[in-house]
C-alpha positions in Angstrom: -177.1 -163.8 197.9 -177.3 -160.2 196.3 -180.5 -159.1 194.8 -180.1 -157.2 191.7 -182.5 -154.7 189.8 -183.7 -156.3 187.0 -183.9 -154.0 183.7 -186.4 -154.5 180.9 -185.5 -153.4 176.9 -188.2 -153.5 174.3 -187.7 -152.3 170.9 -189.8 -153.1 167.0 -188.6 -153.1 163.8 -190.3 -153.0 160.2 -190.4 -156.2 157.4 -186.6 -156.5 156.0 -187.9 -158.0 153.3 -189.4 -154.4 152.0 -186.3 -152.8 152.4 -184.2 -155.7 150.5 -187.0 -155.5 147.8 -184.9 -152.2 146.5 -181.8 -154.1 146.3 -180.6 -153.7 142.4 -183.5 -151.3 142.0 -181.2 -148.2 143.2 -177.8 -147.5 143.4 -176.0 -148.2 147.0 -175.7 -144.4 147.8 -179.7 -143.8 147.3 -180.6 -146.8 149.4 -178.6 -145.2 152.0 -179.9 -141.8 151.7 -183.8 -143.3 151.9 -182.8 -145.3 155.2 -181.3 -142.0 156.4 -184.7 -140.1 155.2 -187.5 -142.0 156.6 -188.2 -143.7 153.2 -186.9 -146.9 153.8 -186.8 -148.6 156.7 -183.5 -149.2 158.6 -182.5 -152.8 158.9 -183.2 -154.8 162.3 -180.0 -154.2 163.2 -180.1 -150.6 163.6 -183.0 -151.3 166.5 -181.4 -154.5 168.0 -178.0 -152.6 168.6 -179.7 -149.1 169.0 -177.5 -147.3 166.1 -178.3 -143.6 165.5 -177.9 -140.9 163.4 -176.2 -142.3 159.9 -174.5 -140.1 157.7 -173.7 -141.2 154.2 -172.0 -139.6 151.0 -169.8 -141.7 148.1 -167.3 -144.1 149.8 -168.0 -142.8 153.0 -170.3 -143.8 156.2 -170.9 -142.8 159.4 -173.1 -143.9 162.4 -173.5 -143.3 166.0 -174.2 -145.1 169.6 -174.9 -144.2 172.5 -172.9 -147.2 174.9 -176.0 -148.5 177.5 -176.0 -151.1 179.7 -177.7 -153.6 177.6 -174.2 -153.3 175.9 -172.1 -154.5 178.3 -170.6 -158.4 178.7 -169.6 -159.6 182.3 -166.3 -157.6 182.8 -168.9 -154.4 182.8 -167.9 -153.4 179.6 -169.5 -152.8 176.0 -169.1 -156.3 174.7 -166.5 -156.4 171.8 -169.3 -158.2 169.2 -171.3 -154.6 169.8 -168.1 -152.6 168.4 -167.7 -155.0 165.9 -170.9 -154.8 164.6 -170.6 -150.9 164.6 -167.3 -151.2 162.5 -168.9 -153.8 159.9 -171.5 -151.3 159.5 -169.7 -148.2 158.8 -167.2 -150.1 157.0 -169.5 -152.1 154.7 -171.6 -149.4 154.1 -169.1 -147.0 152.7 -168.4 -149.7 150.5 -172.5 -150.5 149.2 -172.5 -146.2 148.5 -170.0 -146.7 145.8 -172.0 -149.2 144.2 -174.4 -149.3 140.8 -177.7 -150.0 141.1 -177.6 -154.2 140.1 -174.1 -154.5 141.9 -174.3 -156.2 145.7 -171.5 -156.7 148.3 -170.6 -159.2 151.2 -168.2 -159.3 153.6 -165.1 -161.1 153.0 -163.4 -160.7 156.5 -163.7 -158.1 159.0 -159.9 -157.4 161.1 -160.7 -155.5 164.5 -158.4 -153.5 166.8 -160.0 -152.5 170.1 -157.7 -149.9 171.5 -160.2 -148.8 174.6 -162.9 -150.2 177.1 -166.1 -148.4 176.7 -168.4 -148.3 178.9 -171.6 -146.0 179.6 -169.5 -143.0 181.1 -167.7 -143.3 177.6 -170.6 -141.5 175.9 -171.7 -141.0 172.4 -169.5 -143.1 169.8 -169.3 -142.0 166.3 -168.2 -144.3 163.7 -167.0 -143.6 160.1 -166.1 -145.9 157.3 -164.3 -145.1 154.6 -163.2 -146.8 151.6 -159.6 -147.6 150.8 -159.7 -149.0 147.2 -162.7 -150.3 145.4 -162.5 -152.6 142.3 -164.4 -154.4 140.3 -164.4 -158.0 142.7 -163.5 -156.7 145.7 -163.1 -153.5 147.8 -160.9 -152.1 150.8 -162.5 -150.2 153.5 -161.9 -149.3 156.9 -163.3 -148.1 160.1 -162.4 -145.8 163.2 -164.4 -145.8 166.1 -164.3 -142.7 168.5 -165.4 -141.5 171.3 -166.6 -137.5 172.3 -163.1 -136.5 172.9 -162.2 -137.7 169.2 -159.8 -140.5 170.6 -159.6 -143.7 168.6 -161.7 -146.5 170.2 -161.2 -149.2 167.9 -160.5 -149.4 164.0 -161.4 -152.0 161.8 -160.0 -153.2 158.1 -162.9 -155.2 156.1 -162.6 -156.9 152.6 -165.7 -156.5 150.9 -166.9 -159.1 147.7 -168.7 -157.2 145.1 -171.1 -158.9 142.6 -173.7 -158.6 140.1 -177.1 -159.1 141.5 -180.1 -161.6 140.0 
């Protein structure tokens, strides 16, 4: 029998419900730009996942990670849901900065490539969403996930459902 080290992660996050109490308050772009300023706190997410540094203009998002251990699944790799989740949120972000205070988004379907194994050698991963085409029901974005030698990691496509809020 192998004895194994074992590893601890602890991490805290603020209310959601303070954040979401903005929603329709302020257009998509200046939610961003609080969360990205210390004004607003960033969603649970951002801690449970351990996302960094988010940039954010009109119809564009980006984010970084740091790939650790806590990452991994059982082949001793970042697990796929991770990059996933990295994708959905660059992707669906770009799409919420285009977006009129009063006006929310979900996704509709999020279509994922991965294209390399990452693991904690891989180092920092920088991930920027873009949109493709924005109406006013739905909205085209994509994803491209890289690592620090600017070589495509994954991509992702996401359909987006825009809607008025109550």
């Amino acid at each position: 029998m192998t004895q194994t080290q074992e590893r601890t992660r602890t991490f805290t996050w603020s209310d959601p419900a303070a954040g979401a109490a903005h929603l329709g308050r302020r257009s998509g772009l200046e939610l961003m730009r609080a969360m990205i300023a210390g004004e607003l706190a960033a969603p649970p997410i951002m801690h449970l996942v351990d996302m960094s540094r988010m940039e954010a203009e009109e119809g564009r998002v980006a984010v970084e990670l740091l790939p650790q251990e806590f990452h991994y699944n059982p082949l001793g790799t970042v697990h796929g849901g991770v990059l996933s989740t990295l994708l959905d949120t660059a992707a669906a972000c770009a799409v919420h900065t285009t977006l009129p205070a009063g006006v929310g988004y979900t996704s509709l379907d999020l279509n994922v490539k991965f294209l390399r194994p990452v693991t904690v050698d891989t180092g920092l991963l920088r991930c920027e969403g873009t949109v493709l085409q924005r109406g006013r029901r739905t909205a085209l974005a994509e994803a491209r996930l890289t690592d620090t030698a600017n070589r495509l990691v994954a991509h992702a496509t996401s359909t987006c459902l825009i809607f008025p809020l109550p």
